[in-house]
Every structure is written in structure tokens, then in C-alpha cells.
N, C-alpha and C positions, 0 to 999 in steps of 0.2 A: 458571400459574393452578392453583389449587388450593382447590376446597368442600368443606368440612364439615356435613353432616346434623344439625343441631340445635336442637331442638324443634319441631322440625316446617319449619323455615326453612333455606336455605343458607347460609352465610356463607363468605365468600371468604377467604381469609386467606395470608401467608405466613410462614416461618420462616427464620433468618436465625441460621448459628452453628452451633457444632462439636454433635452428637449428645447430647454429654456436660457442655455449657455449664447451667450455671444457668438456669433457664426464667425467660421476663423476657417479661409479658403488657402490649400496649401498648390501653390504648383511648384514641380519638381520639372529638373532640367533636361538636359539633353542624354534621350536614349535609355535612362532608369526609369524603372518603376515606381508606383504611389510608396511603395516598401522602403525607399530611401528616405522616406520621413520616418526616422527613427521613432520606433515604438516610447522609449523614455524620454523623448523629445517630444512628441504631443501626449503622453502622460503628463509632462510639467505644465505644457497647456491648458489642458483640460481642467488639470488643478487650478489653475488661474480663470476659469469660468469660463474659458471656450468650447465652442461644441466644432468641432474639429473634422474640416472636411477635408481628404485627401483621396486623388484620384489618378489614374494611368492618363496620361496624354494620350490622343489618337496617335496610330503608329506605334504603340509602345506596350507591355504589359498584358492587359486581356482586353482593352480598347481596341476599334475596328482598325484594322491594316489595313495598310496602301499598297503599289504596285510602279514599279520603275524605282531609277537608280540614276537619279540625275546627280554628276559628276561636280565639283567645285569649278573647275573651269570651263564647263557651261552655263553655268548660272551666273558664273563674275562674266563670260563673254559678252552672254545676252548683255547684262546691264552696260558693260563697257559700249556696246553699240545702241544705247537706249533704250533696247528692247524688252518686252516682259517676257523675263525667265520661264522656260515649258518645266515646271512641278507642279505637285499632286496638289498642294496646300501652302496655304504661306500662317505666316504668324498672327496676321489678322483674323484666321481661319481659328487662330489655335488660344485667339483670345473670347473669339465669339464660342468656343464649344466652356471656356469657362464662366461665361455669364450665363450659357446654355445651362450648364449645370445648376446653377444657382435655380433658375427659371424653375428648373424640375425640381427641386429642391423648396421649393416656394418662399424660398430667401429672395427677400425684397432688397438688402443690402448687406456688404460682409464685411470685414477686416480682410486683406489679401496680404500672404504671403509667397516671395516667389524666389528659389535659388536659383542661380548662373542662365540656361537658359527661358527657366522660370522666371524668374526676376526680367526678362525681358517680355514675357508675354504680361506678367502685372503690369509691366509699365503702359502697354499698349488698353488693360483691361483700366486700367485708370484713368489715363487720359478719354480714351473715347468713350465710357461709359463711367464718367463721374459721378453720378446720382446712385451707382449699385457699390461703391468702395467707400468706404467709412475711415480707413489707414490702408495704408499700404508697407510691408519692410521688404527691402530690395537684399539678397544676401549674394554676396561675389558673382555682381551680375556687371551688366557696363552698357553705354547710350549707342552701341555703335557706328561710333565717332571714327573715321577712319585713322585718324591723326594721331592714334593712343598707340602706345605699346603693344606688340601683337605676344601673343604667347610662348614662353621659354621654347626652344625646337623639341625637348623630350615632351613636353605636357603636349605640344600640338600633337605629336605621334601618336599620343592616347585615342583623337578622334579621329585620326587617321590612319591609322592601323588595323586592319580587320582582324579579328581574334582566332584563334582556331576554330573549327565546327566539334561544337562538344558533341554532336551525335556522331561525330568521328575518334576525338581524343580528349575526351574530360578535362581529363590532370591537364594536358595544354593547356586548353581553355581557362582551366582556374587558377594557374601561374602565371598566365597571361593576365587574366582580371585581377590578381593578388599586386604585379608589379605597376599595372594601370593606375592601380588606388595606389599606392607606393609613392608614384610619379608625383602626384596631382593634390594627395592629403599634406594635413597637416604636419612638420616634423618635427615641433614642439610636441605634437598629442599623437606618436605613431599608435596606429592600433593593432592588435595583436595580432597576427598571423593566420591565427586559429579561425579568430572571428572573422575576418575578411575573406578566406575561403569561404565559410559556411553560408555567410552574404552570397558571395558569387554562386554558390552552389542552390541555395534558395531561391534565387531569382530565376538562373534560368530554367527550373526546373517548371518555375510557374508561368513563363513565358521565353521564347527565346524569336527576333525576328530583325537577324544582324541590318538588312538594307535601310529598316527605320530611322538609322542612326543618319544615315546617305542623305534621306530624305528630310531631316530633321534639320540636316546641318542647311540644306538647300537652301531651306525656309529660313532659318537665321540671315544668313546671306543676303537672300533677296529684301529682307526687310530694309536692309543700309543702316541712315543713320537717321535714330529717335528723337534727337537734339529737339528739332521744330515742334515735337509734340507735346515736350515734355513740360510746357510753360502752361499746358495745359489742365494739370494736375490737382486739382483743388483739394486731394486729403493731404493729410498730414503723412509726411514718410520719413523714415527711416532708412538711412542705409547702412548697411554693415557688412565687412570688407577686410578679410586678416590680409597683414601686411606683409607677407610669403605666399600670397597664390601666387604659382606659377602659369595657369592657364589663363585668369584673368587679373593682370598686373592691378596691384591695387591703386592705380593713378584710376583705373574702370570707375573705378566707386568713388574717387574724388569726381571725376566728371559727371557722374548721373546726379550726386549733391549737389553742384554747384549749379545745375541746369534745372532742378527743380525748384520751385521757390517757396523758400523754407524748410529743406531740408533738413535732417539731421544725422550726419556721418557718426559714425563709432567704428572705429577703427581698432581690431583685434590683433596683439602680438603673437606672432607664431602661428596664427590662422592660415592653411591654405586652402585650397578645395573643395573640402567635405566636412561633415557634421559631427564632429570626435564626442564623444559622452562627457569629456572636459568642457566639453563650451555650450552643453546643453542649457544650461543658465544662464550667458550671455545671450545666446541667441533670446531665448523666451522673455527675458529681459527686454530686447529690442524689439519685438513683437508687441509685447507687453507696455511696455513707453508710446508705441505709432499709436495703438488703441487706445491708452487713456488719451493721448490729443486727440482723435479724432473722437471721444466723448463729449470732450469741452467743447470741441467746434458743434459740438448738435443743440 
């Protein structure tokens, strides 16, 4: 275990890879843990000379907790009367605790990788702090365009649905998380049953603090839409995007390509939601490509 001091908040993090590997920042998305960076997935990393850093978002994991429970239709109200939404943090918050880390890390600049709502905080860690990202790969993430496809009604249910209290009823709780991943994964690469409990069982064991999720979503929210920033982007990106997510249609990841300049989309068959062990070499793959461009561009 291992915290870092930034901005006022801890963040739990670990690193992973030789001293002298290429620094390779992972953010993971809404409401999971650093944990959902598969182990065999930054092992292929690693192998490929990154030194691999993956860490709990505030709100989330053993990272500092917030307090309140602001609702989706007070944050859209605010905004609909042009007001600024009453939450604890917003995503600009949530990009600053990641250049934070770097800081304490004494990474002068990284490779960023970021899924779903990870991939929207890189975007923001890329455009406004251009000088600390070297690549960027955006993974089933989207520019918050309001104009895109919104997500199939069972995949919304996922972040809207409160789970049981496993310090009340376990087995709820992890039928509940078994059918969540169900919803939302891949069904080309279903994953075993076995293994999906043990996942849900391992996380909350190690953390469990359902309103983060409230307040996580808040923060997506209020951010809007990234369109205006995204021309801002000077590394090289990658997006990549299976073509069956249901929670973020994959028109998401046509729009964040075509609004970055010089993108590059890959678009995965049978891809949805999550990170199967099948696509651990595409992913790394696309990871792998953002970083040799942004070697050439130095």
C-alpha cells in the first residue's frame, strides 16, 4: 500500500515496472478501483517497458472520501438555469489529483491511459496540461456531446441502481455485481462467473463507499461537453472503442476521434464495457501505438 499527498486528498496508487521504464498513467472510470486494471493487462505493459502506474480515484477505493449525495436532477437543474451545480468536486478536480500524482511521483511527463470515465478525465489531463502527456489512449470513453446516443436503458440501470449493502446481504450484493458486469461487458468475451464474483468479492472487501458512485456521476455531468477543448490536444491519441458497448455507444469514440486532431480510432468487434483477457493485447497494442507516436513527435 502505498499514498500520495495531493491536493489536499490521499490517493492510493501503485507502480508496477523497472525504475527506468517509460511512465505509463492509468486512470480507471466510474466508481472501480485501481484493481480493475487487470493484473495481466499491465503485466503485458510492463513487458513492453512501461513502468505502470495505477491508482484509486478520490471517492473511490482507499483514496480520501467525500460526503453528500447530490442527485442527477440537481446537477442537470442547476445547469439547465446556468447555475454552478452544489458538488464536492468536479472532473477538473479529478484531473488535477492526476498530474498531482505524477508531481509526487516526480514524473515530469507520462504516457496517459484512461477508460470510460477515465478516458474523460485524460482528456481534460491532456488538453490542459499538455507539457506532462507524451500519448494519450482513450478506451470506451466519449466528449460529452450531448447530441450522441445515450446509453441502452439496462446499461444506464447499472449506474443507477444502488446495489444491496453487502454488510447486510453478501450473496445480494455479488449477484447484483455478477449481473452489472453481465449487462455492460463484453459478449463476444463473456467472463466466467467464477471469476466475476471473486472480482466483486475482492473489491469490496478492500473498499466498499456506495454514494461515491452519486458523486462521481455528479462530476461527469457537470463537466458537459469537452468538444471546445479537445482541439487542444497536442499528443498523439488513440481511441479505442468495441463496437457493442452498451453504456457508451460506440458513435462516443467516433466523436472524441474526430474532434481530436489526428486521432486514431480502432475500433474492436464484440468489444463492450470492460477489459476481457481476450483483448488484453489489443488494448496494449493501442497503448503501445499512442506511445511510439508520441516518441517520434519528441
Amino acid at each position: 500500500m502505498a499514498q500520495a499527498r495531493v491536493n489536499g486528498i490521499n490517493l492510493e496508487y501503485e507502480v508496477h515496472g523497472a525504475d527506468d521504464g517509460e511512465p505509463l498513467l492509468l486512470i480507471m472510470g466510474l466508481g472501480v478501483q485501481l484493481t480493475r486494471w487487470p493484473q495481466g493487462l499491465y503485466e503485458k505493459l510492463v513487458a513492453r517497458g512501461f513502468r505502470v502506474i495505477r491508482f484509486d480515484n478520490r471517492d473511490v477505493g482507499l483514496s480520501t472520501k467525500f460526503s453528500g449525495a447530490p442527485t442527477i436532477e440537481s446537477v442537470i437543474g442547476a445547469l439547465m438555469q446556468g447555475q454552478k451545480p452544489d458538488i464536492p468536486y468536479t472532473l477538473d478536480d479529478m484531473a488535477a489529483d492526476s498530474v498531482g500524482l505524477l508531481d509526487y511521483l516526480g514524473v515530469d511527463h507520462a504516457h496517459v491511459a484512461g477508460a470510460s470515465m477515465g478516458g474523460m478525465i485524460g482528456q481534460l489531463v491532456a488538453a490542459d496540461y499538455p507539457e506532462r502527456v507524451r500519448s494519450f489512449t482513450a478506451i470506451f470513453t466519449s466528449t460529452g456531446n450531448p447530441g450522441l446516443p445515450p446509453a441502452q436503458p439496462d446499461a444506464m440501470a447499472v449506474l443507477t441502481t444502488r446495489a444491496p449493502d453487502p454488510n447486510k446481504d453478501m450473496e445480494a450484493y455479488l449477484a447484483h455485481s455478477i449481473r452489472s458486469s453481465r449487462t455492460i461487458g463484453s459478449a463476444a468475451y463473456p467472463l466466467e462467473e467464477s471469476y466475476l464474483r471473486e472480482r466483486a468479492l475482492r473489491d469490496v472487501q478492500r473498499a466498499y463507499e456506495p454514494l461515491g458512485v452519486a458523486r462521481q456521476i455528479a462530476a461527469v455531468i457537470a463537466n458537459g461537453d469537452r468538444r471546445p477543448k479537445l482541439a487542444n490536444i497536442k499528443a498523439p491519441v488513440v481511441v479505442l472503442h468495441g463496437d457493442a458497448d452498451p453504456l457508451v455507444p460506440l458513435e462516443g469514440g467516433k466523436d472524441l476521434a474526430a474532434n481530436v486532431p489526428g486521432a486514431e480510432l480502432r475500433i474492436v468487434p464484440g468489444m463492450g464495457h470492460d477489459l476481457p483477457p481476450a483483448l488484453y493485447d489489443a488494448i496494449a497494442d493501442a497503448i503501445t501505438s499512442a506511445a511510439e507516436r508520441g516518441r517520434a513527435s519528441t
